[in-house]
Every structure is written in structure tokens, then in C-alpha cells.
PDB file of N, H, CA, C and O in Angstrom:
ATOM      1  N   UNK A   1     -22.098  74.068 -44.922  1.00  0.00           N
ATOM      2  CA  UNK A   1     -22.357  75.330 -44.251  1.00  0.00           C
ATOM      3  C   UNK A   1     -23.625  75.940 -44.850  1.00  0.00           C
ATOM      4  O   UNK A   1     -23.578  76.218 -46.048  1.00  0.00           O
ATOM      5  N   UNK A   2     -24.469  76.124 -44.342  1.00  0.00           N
ATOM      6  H   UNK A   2     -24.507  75.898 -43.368  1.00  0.00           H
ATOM      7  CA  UNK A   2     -25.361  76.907 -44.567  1.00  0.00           C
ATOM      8  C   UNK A   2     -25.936  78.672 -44.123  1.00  0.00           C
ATOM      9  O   UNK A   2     -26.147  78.703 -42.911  1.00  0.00           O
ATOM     10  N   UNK A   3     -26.070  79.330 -44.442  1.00  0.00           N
ATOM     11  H   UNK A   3     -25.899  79.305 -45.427  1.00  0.00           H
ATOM     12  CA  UNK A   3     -25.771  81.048 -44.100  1.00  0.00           C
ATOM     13  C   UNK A   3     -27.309  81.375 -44.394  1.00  0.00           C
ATOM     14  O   UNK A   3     -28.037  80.715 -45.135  1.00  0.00           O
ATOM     15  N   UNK A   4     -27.632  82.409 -43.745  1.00  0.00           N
ATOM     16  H   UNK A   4     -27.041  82.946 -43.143  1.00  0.00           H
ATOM     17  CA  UNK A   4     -28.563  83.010 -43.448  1.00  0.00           C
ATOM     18  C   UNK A   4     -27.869  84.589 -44.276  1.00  0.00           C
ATOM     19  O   UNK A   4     -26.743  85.080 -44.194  1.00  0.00           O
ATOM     20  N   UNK A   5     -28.922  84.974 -44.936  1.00  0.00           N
ATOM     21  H   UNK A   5     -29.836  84.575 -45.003  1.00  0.00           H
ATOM     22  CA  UNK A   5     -28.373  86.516 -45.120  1.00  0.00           C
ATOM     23  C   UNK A   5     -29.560  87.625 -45.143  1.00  0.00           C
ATOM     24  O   UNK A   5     -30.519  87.337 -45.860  1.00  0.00           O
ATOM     25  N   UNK A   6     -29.603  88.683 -44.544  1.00  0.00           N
ATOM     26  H   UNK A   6     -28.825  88.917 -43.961  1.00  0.00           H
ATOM     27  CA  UNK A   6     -30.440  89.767 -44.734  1.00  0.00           C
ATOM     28  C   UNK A   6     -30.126  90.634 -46.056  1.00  0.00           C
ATOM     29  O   UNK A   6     -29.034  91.202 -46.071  1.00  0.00           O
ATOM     30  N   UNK A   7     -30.842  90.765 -46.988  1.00  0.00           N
ATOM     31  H   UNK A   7     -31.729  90.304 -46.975  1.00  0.00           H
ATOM     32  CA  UNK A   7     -30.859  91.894 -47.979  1.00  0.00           C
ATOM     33  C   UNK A   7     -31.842  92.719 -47.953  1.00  0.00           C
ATOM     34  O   UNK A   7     -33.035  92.422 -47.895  1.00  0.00           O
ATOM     35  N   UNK A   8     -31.306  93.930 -48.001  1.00  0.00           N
ATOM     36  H   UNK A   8     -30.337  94.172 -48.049  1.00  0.00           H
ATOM     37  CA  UNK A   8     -32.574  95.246 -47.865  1.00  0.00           C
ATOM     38  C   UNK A   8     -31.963  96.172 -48.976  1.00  0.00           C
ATOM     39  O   UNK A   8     -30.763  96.336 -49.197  1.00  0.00           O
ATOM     40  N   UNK A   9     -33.221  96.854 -49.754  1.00  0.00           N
ATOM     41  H   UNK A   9     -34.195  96.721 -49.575  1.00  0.00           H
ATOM     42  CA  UNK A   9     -32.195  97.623 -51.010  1.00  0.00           C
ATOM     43  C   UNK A   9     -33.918  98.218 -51.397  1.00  0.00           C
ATOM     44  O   UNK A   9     -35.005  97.642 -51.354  1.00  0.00           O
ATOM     45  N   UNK A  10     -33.484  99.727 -51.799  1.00  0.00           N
ATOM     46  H   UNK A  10     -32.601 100.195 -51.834  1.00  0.00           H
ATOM     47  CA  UNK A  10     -34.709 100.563 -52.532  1.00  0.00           C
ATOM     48  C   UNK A  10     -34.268 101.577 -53.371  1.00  0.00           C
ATOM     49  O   UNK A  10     -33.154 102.100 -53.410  1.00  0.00           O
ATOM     50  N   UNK A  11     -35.302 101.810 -54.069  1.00  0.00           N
ATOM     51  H   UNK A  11     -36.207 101.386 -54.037  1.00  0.00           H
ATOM     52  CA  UNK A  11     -34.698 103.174 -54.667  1.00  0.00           C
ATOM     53  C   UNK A  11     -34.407 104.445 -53.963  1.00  0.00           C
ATOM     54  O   UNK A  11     -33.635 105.222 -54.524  1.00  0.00           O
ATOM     55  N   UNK A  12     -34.918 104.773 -52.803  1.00  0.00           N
ATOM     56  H   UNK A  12     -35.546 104.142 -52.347  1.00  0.00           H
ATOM     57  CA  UNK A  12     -34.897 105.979 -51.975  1.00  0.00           C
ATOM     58  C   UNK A  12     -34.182 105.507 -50.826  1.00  0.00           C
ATOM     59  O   UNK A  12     -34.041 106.315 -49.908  1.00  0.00           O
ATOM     60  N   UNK A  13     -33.749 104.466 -50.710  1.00  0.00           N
ATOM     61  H   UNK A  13     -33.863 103.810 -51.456  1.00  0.00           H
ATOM     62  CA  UNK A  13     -33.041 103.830 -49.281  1.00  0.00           C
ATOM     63  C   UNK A  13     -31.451 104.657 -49.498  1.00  0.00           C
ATOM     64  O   UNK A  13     -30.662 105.014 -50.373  1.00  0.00           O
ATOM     65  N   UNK A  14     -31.660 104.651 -48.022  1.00  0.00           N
ATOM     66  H   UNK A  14     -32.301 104.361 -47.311  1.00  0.00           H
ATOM     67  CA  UNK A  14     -30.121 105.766 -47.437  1.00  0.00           C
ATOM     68  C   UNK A  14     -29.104 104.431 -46.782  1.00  0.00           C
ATOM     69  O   UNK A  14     -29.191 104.093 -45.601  1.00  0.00           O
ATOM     70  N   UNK A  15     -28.246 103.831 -47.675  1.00  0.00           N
ATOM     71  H   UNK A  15     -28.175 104.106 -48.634  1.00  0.00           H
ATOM     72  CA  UNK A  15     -27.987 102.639 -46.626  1.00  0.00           C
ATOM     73  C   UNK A  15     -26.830 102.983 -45.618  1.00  0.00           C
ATOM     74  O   UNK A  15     -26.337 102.241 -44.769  1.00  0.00           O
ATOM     75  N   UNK A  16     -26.530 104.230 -45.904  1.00  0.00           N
ATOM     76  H   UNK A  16     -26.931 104.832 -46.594  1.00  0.00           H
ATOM     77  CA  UNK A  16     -25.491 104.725 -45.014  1.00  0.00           C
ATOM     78  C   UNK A  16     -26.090 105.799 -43.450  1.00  0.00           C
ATOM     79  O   UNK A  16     -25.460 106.142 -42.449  1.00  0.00           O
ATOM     80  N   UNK A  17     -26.876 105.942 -43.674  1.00  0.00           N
ATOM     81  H   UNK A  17     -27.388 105.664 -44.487  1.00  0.00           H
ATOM     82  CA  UNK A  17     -27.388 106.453 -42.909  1.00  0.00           C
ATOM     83  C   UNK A  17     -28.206 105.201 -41.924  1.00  0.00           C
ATOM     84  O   UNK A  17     -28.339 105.374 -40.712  1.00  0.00           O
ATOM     85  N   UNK A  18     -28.798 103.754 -42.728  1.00  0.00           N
ATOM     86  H   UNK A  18     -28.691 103.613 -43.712  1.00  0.00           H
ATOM     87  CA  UNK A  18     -28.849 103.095 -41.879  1.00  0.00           C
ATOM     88  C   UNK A  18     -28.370 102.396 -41.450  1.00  0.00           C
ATOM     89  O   UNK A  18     -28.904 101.964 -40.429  1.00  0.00           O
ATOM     90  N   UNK A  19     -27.252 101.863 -41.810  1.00  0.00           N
ATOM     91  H   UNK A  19     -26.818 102.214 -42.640  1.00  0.00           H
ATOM     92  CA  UNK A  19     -25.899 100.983 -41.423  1.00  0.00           C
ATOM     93  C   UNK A  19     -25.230 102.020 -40.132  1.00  0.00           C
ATOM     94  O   UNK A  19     -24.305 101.518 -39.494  1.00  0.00           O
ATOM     95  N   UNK A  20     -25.557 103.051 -39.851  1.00  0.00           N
ATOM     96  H   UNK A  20     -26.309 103.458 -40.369  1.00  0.00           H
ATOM     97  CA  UNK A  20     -24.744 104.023 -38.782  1.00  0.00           C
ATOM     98  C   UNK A  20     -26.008 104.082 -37.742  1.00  0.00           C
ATOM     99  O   UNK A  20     -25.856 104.138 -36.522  1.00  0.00           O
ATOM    100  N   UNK A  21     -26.897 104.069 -38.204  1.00  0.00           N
ATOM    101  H   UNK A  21     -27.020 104.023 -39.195  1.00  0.00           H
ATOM    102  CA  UNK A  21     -27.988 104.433 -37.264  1.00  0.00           C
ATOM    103  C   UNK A  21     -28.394 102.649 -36.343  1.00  0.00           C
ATOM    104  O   UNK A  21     -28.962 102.615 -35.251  1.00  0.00           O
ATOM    105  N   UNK A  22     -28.048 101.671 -36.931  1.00  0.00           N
ATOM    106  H   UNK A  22     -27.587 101.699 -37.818  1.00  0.00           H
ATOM    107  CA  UNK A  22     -28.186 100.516 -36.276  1.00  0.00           C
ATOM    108  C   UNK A  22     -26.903  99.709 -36.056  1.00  0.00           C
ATOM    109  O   UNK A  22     -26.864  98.517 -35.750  1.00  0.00           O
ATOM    110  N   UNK A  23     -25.628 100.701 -36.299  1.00  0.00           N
ATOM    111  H   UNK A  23     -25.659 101.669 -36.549  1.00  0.00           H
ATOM    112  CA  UNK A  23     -24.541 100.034 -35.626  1.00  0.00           C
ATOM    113  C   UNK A  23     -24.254  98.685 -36.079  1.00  0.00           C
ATOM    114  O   UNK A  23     -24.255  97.787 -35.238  1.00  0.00           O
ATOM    115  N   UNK A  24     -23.971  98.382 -37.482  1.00  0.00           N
ATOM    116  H   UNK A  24     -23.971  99.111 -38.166  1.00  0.00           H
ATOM    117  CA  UNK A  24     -24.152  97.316 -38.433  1.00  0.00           C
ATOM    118  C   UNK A  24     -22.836  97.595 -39.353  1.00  0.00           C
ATOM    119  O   UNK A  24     -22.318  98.700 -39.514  1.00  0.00           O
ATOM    120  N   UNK A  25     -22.405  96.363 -39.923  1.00  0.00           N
ATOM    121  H   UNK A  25     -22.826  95.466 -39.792  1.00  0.00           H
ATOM    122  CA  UNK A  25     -21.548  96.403 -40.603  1.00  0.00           C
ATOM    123  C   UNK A  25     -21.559  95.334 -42.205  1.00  0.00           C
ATOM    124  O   UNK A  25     -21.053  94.215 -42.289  1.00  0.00           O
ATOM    125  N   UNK A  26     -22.027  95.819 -42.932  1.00  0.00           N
ATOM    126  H   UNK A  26     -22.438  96.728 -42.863  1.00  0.00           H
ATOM    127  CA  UNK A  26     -22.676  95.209 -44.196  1.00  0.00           C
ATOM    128  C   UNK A  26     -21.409  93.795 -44.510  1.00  0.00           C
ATOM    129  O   UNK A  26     -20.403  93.791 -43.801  1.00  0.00           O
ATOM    130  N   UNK A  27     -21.560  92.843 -45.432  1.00  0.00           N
ATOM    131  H   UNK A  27     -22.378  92.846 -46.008  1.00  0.00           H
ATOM    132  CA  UNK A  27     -21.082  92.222 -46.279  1.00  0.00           C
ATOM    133  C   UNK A  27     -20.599  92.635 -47.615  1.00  0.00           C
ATOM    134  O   UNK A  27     -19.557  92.429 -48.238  1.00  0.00           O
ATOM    135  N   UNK A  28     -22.162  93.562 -47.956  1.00  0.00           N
ATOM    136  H   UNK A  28     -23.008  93.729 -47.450  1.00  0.00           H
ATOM    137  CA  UNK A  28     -21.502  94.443 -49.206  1.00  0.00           C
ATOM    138  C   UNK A  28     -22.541  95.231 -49.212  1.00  0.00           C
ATOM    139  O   UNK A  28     -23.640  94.813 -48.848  1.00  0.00           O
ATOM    140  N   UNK A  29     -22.372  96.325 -49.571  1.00  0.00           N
ATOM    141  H   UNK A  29     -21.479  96.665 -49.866  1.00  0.00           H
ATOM    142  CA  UNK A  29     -23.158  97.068 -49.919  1.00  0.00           C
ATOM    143  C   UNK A  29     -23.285  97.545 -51.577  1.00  0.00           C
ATOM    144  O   UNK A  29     -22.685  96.982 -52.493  1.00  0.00           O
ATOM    145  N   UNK A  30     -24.088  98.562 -51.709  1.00  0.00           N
ATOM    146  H   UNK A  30     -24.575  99.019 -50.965  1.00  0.00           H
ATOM    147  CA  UNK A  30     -24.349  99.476 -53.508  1.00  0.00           C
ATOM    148  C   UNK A  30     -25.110 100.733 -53.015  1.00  0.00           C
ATOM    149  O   UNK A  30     -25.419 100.688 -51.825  1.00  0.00           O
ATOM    150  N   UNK A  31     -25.385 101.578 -53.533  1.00  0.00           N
ATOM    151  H   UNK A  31     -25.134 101.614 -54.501  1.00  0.00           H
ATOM    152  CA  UNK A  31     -25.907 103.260 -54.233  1.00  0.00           C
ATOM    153  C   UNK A  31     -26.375 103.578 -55.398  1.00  0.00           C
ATOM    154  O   UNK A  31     -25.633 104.005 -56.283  1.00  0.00           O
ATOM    155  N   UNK A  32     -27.199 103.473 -55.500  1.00  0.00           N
ATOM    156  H   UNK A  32     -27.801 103.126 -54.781  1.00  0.00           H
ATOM    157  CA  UNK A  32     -27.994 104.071 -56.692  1.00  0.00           C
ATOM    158  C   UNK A  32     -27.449 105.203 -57.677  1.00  0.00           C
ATOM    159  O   UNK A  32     -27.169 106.351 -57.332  1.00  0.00           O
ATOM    160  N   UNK A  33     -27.381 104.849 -58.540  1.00  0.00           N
ATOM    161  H   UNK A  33     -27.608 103.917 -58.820  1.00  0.00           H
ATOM    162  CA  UNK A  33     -26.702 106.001 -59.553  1.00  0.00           C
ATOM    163  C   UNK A  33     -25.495 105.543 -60.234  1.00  0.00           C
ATOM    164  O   UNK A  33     -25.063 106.129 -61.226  1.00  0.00           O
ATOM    165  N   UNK A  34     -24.714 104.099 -59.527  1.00  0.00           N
ATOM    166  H   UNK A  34     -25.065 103.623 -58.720  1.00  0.00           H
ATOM    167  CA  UNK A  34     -23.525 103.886 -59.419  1.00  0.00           C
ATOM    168  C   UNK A  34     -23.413 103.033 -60.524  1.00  0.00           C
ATOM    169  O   UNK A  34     -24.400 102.299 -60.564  1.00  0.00           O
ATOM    170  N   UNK A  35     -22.583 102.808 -61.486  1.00  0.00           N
ATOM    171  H   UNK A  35     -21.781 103.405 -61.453  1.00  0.00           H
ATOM    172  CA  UNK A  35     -22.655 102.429 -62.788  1.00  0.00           C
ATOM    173  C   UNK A  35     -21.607 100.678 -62.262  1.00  0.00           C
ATOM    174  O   UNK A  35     -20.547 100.912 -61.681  1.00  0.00           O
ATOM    175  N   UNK A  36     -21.911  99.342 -62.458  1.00  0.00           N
ATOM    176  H   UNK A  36     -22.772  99.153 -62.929  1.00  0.00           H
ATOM    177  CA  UNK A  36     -21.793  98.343 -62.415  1.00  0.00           C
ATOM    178  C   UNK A  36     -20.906  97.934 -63.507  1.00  0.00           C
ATOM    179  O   UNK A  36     -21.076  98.538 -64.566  1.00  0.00           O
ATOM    180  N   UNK A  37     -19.853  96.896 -63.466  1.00  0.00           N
ATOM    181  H   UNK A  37     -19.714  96.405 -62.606  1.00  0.00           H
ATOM    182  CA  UNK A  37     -18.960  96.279 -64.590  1.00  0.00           C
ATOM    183  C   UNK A  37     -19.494  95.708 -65.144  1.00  0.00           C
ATOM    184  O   UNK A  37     -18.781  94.708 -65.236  1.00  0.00           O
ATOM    185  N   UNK A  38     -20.791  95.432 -65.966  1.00  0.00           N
ATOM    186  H   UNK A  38     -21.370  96.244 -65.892  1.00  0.00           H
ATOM    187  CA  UNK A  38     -21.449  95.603 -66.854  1.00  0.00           C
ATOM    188  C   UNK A  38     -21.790  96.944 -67.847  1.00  0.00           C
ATOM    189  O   UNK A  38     -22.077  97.023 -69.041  1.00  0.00           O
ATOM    190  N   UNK A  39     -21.657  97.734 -67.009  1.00  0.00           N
ATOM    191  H   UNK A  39     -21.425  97.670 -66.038  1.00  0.00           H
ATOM    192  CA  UNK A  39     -22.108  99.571 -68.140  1.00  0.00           C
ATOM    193  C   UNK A  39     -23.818  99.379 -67.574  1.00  0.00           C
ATOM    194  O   UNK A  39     -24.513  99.785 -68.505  1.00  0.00           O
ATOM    195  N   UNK A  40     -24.438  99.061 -66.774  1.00  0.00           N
ATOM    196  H   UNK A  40     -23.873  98.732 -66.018  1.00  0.00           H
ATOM    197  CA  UNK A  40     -25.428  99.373 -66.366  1.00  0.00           C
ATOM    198  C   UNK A  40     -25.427 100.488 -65.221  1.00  0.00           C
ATOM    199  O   UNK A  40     -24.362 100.510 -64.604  1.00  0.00           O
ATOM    200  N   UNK A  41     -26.349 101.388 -64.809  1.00  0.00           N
ATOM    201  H   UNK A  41     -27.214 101.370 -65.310  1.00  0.00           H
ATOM    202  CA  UNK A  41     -26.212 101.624 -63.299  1.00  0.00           C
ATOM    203  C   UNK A  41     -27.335 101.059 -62.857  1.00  0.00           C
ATOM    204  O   UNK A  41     -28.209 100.427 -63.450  1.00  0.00           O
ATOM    205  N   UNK A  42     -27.127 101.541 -61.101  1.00  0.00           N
ATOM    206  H   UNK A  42     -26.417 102.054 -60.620  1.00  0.00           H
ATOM    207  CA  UNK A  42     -27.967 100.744 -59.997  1.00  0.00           C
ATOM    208  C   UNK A  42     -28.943 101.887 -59.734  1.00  0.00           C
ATOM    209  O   UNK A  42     -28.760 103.037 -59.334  1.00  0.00           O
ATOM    210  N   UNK A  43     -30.249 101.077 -60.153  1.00  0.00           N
ATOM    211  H   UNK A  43     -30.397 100.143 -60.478  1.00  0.00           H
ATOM    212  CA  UNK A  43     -31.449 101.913 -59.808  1.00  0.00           C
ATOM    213  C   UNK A  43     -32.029 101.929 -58.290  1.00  0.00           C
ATOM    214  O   UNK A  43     -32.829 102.770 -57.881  1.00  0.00           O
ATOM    215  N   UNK A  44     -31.457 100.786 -57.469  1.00  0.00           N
ATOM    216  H   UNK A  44     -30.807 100.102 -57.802  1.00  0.00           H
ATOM    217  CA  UNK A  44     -31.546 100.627 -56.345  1.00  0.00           C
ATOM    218  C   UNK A  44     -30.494 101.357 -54.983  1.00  0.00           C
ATOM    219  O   UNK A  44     -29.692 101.994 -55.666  1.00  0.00           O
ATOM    220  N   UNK A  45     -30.271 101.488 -54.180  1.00  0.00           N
ATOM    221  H   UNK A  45     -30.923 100.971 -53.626  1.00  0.00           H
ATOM    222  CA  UNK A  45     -29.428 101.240 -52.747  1.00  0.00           C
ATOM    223  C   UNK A  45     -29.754 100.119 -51.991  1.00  0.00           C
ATOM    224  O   UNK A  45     -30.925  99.776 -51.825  1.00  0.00           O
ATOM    225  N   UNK A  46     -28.931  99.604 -51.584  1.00  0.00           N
ATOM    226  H   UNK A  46     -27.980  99.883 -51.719  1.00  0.00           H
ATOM    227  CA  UNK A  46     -29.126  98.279 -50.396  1.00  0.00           C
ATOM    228  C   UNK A  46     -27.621  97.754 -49.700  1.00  0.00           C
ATOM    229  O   UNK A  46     -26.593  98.430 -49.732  1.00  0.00           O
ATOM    230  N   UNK A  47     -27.730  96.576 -49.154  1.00  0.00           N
ATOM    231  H   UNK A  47     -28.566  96.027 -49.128  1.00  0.00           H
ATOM    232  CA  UNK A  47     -26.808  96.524 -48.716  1.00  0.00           C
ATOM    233  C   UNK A  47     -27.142  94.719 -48.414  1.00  0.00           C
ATOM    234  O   UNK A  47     -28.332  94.408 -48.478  1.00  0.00           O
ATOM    235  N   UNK A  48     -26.125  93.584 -48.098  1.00  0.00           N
ATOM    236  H   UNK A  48     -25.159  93.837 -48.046  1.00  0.00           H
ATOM    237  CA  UNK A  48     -26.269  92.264 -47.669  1.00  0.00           C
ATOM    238  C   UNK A  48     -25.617  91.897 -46.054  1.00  0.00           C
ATOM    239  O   UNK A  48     -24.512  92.270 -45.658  1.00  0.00           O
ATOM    240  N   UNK A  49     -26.185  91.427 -45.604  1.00  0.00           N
ATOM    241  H   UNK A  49     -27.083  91.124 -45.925  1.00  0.00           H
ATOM    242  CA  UNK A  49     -25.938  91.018 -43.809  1.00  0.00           C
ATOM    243  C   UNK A  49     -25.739  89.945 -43.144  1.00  0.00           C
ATOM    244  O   UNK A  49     -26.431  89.920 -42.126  1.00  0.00           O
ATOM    245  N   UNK A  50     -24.979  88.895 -43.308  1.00  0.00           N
ATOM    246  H   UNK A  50     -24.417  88.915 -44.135  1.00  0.00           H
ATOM    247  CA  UNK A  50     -25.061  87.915 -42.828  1.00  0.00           C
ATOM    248  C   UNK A  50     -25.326  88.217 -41.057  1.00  0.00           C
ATOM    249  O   UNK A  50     -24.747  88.979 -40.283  1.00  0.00           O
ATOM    250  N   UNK A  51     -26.519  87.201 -40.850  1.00  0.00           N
ATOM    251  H   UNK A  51     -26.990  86.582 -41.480  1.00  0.00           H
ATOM    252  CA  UNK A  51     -27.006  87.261 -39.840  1.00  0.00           C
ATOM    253  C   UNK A  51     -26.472  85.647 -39.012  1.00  0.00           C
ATOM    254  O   UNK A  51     -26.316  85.373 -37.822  1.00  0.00           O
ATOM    255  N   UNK A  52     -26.326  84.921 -40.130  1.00  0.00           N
ATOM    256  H   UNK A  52     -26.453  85.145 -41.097  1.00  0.00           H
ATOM    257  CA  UNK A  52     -26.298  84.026 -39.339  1.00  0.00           C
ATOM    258  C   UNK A  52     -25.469  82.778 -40.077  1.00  0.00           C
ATOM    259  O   UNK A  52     -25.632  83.015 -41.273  1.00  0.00           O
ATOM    260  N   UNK A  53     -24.583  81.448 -39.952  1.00  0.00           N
ATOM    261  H   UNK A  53     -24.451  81.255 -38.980  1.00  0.00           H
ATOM    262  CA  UNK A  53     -24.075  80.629 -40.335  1.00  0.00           C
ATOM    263  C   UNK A  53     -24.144  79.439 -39.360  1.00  0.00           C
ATOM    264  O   UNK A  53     -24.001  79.634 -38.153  1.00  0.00           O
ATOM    265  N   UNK A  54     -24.395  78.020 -39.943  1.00  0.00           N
ATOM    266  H   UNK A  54     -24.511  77.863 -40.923  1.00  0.00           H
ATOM    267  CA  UNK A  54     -24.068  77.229 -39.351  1.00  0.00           C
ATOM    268  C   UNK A  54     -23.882  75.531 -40.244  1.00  0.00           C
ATOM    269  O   UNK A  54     -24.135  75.287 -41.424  1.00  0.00           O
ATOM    270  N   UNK A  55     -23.472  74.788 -39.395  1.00  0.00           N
ATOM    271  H   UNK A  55     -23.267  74.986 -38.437  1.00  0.00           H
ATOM    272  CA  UNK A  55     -23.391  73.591 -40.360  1.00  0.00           C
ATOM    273  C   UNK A  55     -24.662  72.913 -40.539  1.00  0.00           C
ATOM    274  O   UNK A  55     -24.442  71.741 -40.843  1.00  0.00           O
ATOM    275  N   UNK A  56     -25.702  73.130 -40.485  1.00  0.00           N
ATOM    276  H   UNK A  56     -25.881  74.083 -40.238  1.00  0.00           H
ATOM    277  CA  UNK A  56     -27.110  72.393 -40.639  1.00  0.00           C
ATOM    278  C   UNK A  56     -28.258  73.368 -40.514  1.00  0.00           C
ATOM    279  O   UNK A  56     -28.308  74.380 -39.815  1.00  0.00           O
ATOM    280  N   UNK A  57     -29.305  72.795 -41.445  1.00  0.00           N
ATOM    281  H   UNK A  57     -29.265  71.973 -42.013  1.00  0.00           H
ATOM    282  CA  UNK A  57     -30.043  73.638 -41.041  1.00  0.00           C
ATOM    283  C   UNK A  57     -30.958  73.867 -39.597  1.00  0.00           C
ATOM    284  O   UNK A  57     -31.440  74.947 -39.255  1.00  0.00           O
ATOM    285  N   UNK A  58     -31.064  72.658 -38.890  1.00  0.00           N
ATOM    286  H   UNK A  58     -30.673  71.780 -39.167  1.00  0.00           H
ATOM    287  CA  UNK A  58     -31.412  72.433 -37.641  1.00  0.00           C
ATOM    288  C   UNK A  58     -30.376  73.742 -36.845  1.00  0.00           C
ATOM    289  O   UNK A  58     -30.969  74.461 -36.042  1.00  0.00           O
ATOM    290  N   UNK A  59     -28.741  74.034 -37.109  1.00  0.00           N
ATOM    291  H   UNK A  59     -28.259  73.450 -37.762  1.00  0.00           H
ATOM    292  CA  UNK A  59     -28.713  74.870 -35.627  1.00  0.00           C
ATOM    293  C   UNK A  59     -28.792  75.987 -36.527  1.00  0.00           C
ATOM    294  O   UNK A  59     -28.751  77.059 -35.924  1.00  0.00           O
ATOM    295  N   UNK A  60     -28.915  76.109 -38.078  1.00  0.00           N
ATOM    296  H   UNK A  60     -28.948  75.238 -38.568  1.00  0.00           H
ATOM    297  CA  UNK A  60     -29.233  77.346 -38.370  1.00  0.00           C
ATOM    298  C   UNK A  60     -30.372  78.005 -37.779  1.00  0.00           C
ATOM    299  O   UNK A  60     -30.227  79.164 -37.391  1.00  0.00           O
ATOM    300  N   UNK A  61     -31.722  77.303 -37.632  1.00  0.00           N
ATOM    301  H   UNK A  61     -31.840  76.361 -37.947  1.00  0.00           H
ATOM    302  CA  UNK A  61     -32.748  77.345 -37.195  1.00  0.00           C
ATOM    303  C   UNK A  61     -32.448  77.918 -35.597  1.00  0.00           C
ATOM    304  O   UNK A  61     -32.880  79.011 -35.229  1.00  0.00           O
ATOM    305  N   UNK A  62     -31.767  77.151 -34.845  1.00  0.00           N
ATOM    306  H   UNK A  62     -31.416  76.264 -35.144  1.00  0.00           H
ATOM    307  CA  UNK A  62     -31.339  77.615 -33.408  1.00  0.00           C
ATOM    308  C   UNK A  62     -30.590  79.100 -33.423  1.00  0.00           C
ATOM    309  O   UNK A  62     -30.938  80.110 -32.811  1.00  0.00           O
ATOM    310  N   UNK A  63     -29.824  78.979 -34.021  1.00  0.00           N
ATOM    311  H   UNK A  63     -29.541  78.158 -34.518  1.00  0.00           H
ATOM    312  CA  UNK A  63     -28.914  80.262 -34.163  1.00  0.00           C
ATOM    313  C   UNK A  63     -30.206  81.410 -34.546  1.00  0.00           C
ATOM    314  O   UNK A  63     -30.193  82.329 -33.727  1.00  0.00           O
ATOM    315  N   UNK A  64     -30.851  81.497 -35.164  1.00  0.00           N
ATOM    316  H   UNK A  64     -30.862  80.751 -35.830  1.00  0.00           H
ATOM    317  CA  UNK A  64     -31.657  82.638 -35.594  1.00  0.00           C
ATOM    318  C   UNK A  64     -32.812  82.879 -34.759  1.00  0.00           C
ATOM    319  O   UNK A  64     -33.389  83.965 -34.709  1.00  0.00           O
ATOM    320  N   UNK A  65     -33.166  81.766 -34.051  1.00  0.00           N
ATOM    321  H   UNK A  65     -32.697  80.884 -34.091  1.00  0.00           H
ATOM    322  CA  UNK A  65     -34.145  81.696 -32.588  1.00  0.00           C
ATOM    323  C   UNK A  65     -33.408  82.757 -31.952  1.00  0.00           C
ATOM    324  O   UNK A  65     -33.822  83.915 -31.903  1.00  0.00           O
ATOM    325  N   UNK A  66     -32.223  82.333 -31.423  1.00  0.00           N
ATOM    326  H   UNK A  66     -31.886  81.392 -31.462  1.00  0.00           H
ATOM    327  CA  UNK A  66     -31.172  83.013 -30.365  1.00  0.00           C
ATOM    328  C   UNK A  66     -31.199  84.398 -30.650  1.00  0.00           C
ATOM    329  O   UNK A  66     -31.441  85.270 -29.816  1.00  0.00           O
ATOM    330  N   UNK A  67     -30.934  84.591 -31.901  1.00  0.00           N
ATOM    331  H   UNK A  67     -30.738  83.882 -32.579  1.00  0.00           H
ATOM    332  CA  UNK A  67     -30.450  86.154 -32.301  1.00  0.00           C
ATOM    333  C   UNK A  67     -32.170  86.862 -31.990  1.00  0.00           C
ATOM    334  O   UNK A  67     -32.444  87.858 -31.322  1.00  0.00           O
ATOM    335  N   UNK A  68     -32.878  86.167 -32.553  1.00  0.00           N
ATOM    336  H   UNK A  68     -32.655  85.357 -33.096  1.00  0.00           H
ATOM    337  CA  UNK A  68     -34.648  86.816 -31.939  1.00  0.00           C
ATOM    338  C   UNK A  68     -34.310  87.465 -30.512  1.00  0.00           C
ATOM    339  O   UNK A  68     -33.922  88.614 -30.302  1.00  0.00           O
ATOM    340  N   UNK A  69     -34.492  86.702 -29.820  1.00  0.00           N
ATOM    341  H   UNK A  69     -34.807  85.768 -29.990  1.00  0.00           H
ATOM    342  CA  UNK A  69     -34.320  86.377 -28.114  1.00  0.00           C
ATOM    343  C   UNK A  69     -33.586  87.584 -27.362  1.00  0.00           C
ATOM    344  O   UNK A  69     -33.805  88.134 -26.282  1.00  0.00           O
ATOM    345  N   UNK A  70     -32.479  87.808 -28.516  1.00  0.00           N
ATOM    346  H   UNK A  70     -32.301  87.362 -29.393  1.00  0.00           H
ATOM    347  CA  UNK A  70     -31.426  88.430 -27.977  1.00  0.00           C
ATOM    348  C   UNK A  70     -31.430  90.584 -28.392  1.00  0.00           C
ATOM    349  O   UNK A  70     -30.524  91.298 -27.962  1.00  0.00           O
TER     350      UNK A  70
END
């Protein structure tokens, strides 16, 4: 299986505001400020998207044509 994934993440990024505004539903998301099971926090916001899965990379390639198109 091979997966395609979108990641988008900033320090000033609103990912809730854009996950609502493009009618999207994350894999996972984070927030900045938010302290990690490590004892670090996240200097970033973002969020991960699978866009796409398939068994090869040939119809991965097709599959992500399609989603263009579409």
C-alpha cells in the first residue's frame, strides 16, 4: 500500500478555522502552545490529510491525477 498524505502546519496557522472553511476532515491534527509526551510544546499548528491510497505507485499516480480533475 502506498498513501499519499498532505501536511500543512505554521506557527500562525488556524487549523481549525481551516479544516471548517474547506470542509475537511484531518487524520490528525496539533496547536501550538500544546505541550507533547515528551515535556516539549508545539511551536507549530498543522494538521495531516490523507489524500490518497493505493496498491502501487502507478494507480497512486492515477488516483491523484483524478482528485486534480475533480
Amino acid at each position: 500500500m502506498i498513501v499519499a498524505v498532505l501536511r500543512v502546519s505554521g506557527a500562525a496557522f488556524d487549523v481549525d478555522r481551516f479544516v471548517q472553511h474547506h470542509a475537511i476532515t484531518p487524520d490528525t491534527s496539533w496547536r501550538g502552545g500544546v505541550a507533547v509526551s515528551i515535556g516539549r510544546v508545539r511551536s507549530d499548528s498543522g494538521f495531516n490529510l490523507t489524500i490518497a491510497d493505493a496498491p502501487s505507485t502507478k494507480a497512486l499516480i492515477r488516483a491523484l491525477c483524478f482528485r486534480r480533475k475533480n
